[in-house]
C-alpha positions as a printed Julia matrix, in Angstrom:
315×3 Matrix{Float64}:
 -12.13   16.24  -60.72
  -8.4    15.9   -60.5
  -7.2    13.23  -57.3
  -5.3    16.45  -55.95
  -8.47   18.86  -56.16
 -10.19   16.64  -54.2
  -7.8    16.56  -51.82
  -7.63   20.07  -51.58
 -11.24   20.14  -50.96
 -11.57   16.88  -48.57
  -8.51   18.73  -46.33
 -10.14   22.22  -46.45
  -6.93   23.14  -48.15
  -6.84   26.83  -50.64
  -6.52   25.7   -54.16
 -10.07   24.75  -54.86
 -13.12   26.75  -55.7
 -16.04   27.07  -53.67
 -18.66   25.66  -56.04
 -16.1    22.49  -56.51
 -15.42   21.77  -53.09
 -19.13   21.72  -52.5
 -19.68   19.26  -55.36
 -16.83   17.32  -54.08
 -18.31   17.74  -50.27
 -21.94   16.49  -51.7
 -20.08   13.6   -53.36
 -18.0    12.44  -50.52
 -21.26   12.39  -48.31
 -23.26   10.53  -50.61
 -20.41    7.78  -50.84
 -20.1     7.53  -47.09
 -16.49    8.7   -47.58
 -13.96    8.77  -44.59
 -10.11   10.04  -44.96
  -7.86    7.05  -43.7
  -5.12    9.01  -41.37
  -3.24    5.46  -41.44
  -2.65    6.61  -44.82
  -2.04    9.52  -44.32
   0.36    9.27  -41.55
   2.21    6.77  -44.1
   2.0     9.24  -47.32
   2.89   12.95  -44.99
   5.29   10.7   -42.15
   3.12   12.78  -39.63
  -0.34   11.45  -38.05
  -2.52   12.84  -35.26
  -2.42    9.95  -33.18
  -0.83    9.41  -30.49
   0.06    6.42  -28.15
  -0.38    5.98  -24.31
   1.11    2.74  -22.58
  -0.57    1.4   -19.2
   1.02   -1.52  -17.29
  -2.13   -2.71  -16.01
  -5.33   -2.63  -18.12
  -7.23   -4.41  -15.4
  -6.77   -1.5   -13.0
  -9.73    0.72  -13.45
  -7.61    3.99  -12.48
  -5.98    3.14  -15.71
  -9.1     3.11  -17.64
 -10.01    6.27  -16.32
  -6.73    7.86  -17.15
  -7.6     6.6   -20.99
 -11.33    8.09  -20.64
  -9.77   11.61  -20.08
  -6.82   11.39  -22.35
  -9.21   10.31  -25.52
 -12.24   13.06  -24.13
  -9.41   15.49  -24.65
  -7.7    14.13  -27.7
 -11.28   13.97  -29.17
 -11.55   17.54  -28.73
  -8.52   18.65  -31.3
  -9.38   16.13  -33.62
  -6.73   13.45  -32.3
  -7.1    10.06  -31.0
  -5.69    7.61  -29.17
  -3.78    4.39  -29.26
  -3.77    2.63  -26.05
  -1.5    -0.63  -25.27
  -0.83   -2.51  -22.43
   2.33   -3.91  -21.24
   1.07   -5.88  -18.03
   4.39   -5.0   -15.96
   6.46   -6.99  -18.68
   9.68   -4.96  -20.1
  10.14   -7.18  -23.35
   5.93   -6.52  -23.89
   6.73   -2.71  -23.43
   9.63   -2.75  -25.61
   7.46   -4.62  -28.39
   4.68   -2.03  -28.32
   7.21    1.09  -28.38
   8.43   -0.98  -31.53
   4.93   -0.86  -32.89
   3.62    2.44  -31.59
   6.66    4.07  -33.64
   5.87    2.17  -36.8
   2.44    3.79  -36.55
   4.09    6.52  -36.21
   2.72    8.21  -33.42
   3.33   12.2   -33.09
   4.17   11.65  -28.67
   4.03    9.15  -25.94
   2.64    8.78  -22.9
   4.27    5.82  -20.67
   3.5     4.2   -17.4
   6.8     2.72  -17.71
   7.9    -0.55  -15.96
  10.85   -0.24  -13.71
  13.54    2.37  -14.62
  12.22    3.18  -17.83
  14.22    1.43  -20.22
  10.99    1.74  -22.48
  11.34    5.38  -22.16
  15.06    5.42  -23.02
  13.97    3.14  -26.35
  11.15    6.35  -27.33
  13.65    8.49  -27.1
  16.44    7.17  -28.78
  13.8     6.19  -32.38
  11.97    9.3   -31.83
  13.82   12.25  -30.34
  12.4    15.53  -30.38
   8.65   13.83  -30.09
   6.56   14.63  -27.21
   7.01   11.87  -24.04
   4.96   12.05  -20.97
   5.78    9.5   -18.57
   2.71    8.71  -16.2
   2.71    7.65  -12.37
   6.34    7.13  -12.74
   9.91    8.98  -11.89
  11.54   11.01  -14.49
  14.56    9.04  -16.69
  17.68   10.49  -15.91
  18.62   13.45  -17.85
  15.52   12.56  -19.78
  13.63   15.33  -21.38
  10.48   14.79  -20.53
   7.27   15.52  -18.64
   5.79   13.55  -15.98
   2.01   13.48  -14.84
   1.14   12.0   -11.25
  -0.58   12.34   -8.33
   1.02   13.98   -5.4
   2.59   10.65   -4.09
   4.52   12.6    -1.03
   1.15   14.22    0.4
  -0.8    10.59   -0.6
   1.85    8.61    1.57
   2.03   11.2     4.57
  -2.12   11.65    4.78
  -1.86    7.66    4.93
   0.67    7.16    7.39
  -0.7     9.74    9.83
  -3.91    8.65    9.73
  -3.24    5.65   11.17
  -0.22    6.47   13.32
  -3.29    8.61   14.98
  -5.44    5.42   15.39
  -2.29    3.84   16.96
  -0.8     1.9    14.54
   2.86    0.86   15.2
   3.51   -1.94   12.64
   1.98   -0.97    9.18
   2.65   -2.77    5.48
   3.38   -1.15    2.43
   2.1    -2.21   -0.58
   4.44   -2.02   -3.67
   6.22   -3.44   -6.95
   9.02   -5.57   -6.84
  12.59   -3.37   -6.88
  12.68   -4.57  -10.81
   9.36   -3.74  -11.87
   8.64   -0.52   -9.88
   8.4     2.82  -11.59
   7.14    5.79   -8.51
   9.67    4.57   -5.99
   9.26    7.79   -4.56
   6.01    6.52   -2.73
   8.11    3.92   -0.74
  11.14    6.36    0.43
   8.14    8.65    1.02
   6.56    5.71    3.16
   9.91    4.76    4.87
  11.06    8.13    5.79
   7.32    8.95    7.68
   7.26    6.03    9.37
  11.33    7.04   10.59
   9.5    10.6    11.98
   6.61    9.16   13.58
   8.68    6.35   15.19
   6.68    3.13   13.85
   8.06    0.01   12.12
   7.32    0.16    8.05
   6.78   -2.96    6.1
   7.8    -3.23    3.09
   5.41   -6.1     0.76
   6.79   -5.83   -2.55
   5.2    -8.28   -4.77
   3.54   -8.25   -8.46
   0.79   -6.02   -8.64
  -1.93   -9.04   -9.69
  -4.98   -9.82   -7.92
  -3.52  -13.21   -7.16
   0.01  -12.23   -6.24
  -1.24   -9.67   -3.95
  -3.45  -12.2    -2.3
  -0.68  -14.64   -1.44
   1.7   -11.79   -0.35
  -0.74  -10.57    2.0
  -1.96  -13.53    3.11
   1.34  -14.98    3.95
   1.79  -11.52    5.73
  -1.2   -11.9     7.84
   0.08  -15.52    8.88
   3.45  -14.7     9.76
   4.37  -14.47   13.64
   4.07  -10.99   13.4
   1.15   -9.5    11.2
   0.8    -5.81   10.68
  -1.96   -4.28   11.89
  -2.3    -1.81    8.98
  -1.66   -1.94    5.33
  -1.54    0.89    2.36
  -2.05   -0.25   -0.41
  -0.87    1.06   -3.74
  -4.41    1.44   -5.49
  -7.78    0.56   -4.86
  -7.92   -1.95   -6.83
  -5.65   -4.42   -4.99
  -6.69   -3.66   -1.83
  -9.71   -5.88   -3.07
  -7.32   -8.35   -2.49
  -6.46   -7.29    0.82
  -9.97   -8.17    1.82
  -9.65  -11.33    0.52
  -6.7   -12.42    1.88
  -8.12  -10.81    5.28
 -11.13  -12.78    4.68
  -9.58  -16.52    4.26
  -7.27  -15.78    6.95
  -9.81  -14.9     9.59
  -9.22  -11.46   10.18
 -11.39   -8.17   10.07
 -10.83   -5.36    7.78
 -11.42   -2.36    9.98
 -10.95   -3.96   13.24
  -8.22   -6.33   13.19
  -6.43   -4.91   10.61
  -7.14   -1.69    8.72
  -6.63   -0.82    5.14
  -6.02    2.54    3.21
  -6.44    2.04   -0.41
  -5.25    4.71   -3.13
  -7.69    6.09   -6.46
 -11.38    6.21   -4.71
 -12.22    3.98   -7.32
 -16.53    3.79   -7.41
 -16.27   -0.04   -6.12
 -14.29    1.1    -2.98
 -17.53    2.58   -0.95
 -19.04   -0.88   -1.73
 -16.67   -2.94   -0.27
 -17.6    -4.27    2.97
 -16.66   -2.42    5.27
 -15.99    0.82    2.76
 -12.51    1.71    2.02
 -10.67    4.39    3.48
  -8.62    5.93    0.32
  -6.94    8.67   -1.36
  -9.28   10.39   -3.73
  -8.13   12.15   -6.82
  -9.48   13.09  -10.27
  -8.5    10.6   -12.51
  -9.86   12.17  -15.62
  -8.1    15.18  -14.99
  -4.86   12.87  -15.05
  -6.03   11.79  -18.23
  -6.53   15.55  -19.69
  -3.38   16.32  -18.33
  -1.42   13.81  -19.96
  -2.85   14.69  -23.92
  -2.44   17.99  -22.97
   1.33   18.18  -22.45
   1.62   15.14  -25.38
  -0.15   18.08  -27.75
   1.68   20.75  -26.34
   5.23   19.38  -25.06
   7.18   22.51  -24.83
   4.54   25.11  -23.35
   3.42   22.94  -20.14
   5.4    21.83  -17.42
   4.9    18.74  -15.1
   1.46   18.39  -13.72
   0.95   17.08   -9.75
  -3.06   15.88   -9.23
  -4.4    16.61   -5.79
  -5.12   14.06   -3.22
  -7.34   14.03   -0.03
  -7.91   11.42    2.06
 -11.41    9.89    2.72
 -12.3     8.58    5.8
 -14.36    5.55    6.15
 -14.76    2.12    8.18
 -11.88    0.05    6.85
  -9.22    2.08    9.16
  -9.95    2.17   13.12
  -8.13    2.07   16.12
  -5.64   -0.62   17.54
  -7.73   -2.76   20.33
């Protein structure tokens, strides 16, 4: 057999006949053959892969996000290349670098800060598909953007415990550089402005760590809030730490509302109060508008808020 019948065969491709591709077929099995789409991505210049930066692999939401986006990838043949650029520009800039060399058919970015990273996609690969995740849309940018519904997720949180009688609450959120959804902390700002309490803003680096000094330097000032939202649920886990080592109870001295509804959050002691969403569906909404960029629109997840012992009243 010729190298280009085969290929015909091996790519269900018309040029073969049916008793050679099965002989070819029977062969390929019995070698343990697989097709290499590196290769083939190299030899055509067009894979079916296709890349999805995080900022923060050691936020389960983000793992979830990846579990839906591959599920649905996995589904049209596609997979998925995930990196990570742990809220560093010159890491995110060195993965768009290598996510284009692999040549990638779209991109799906939770960018870091104002999306230079998505300005550098665009500019080596225009006319691919770009989904930028949890994040503002570029500026003239042509591209689609996947997120919760950060307006409804700020407001359910603020009047929740504006109802317990919270008057001093923190915010939880990325330093001015590094922050991508600034819409959550105008959203914040402007709430607390109509229901006539005092907003905090704690911007800080989203580690485990960083959030724990923040906060706990928060909780020791000479005027400690007696509420914080938190950006995810998986630094509010610092929250309880910090309220921990500084004395203080979650749920009665201070209360926390964490974002995701991550499965750890109803084991924390006492459970979190959070806004749940489907992260898979994020994740199946991302691939889809990466596979299909021109027929889909933006997509807005739901959010509800779930009640439970780490909010209460003041007193």
């Amino acid at each position: 057999m010729s190298t280009a019948l085969a290929s015909f065969a091996l790519n269900d491709q018309k040029g073969v006949s049916a008793a050679s591709r099965a002989r070819i077929l029977e062969a390929a099995e019995k070698l343990g053959y697989r097709a290499d789409p590196v290769a083939r991505a190299l030899r055509t210049g067009d894979g079916n892969a296709y890349g999805v930066m995080i900022r923060n692999m050691a936020n389960p939401f983000f793992l979830d996000v990846l579990r839906g986006a591959q599920e649905a990838a996995t589904r049209q043949g596609a997979t998925i290349l995930a990196v990570d650029s742990e809220y560093s520009v010159e890491r995110e800039r060195e993965h768009i670098d290598l996510l284009v060399a692999q040549r990638v058919r779209g991109l799906a970015i939770a960018p870091v800060g104002s999306g230079e990273g998505v300005a550098r996609w665009l500019e080596l690969c225009p006319g691919r598909s770009t989904v930028v995740i949890n994040a503002l849309r570029p500026t003239n940018a042509r591209v689609t953007r996947v997120s919760p519904d950060n307006e409804r997720a700020v407001t359910l949180a603020v009047d929740h415990l504006v109802e317990l009688g919270h008057r001093r609450i923190s915010f939880l959120t990325a330093p001015a550089g590094l922050v991508a959804d600034d819409d959550r902390k105008r959203c914040f700002l402007r709430r607390c402005m109509e229901r006539g309490v005092e907003p905090d803003l704690v911007e800080t680096h989203l580690s485990l760590e960083r959030v724990h000094s923040a906060v706990t330097a928060r909780l020791r000032s000479t005027q400690p809030p007696t509420a914080i939202i938190t950006n995810s649920d998986f630094t509010a886990h610092a929250v309880y730490r910090a309220a921990r080592d500084c004395g203080v109870l979650v749920g009665k001295d201070l209360s926390v509302v964490g974002h995701d509804d991550l499965p750890s959050s109803q084991l924390l002691d006492p459970p979190l109060t959070t806004l749940r969403l489907d992260r898979l569906s994020i994740g199946k909404a991302v691939f889809a508008r990466l596979a299909d960029p021109e027929g889909l629109g933006d997509h807005v997840e739901p959010v509800e808020l779930i009640q439970r012992r780490s909010t209460g009243r003041v007193g």
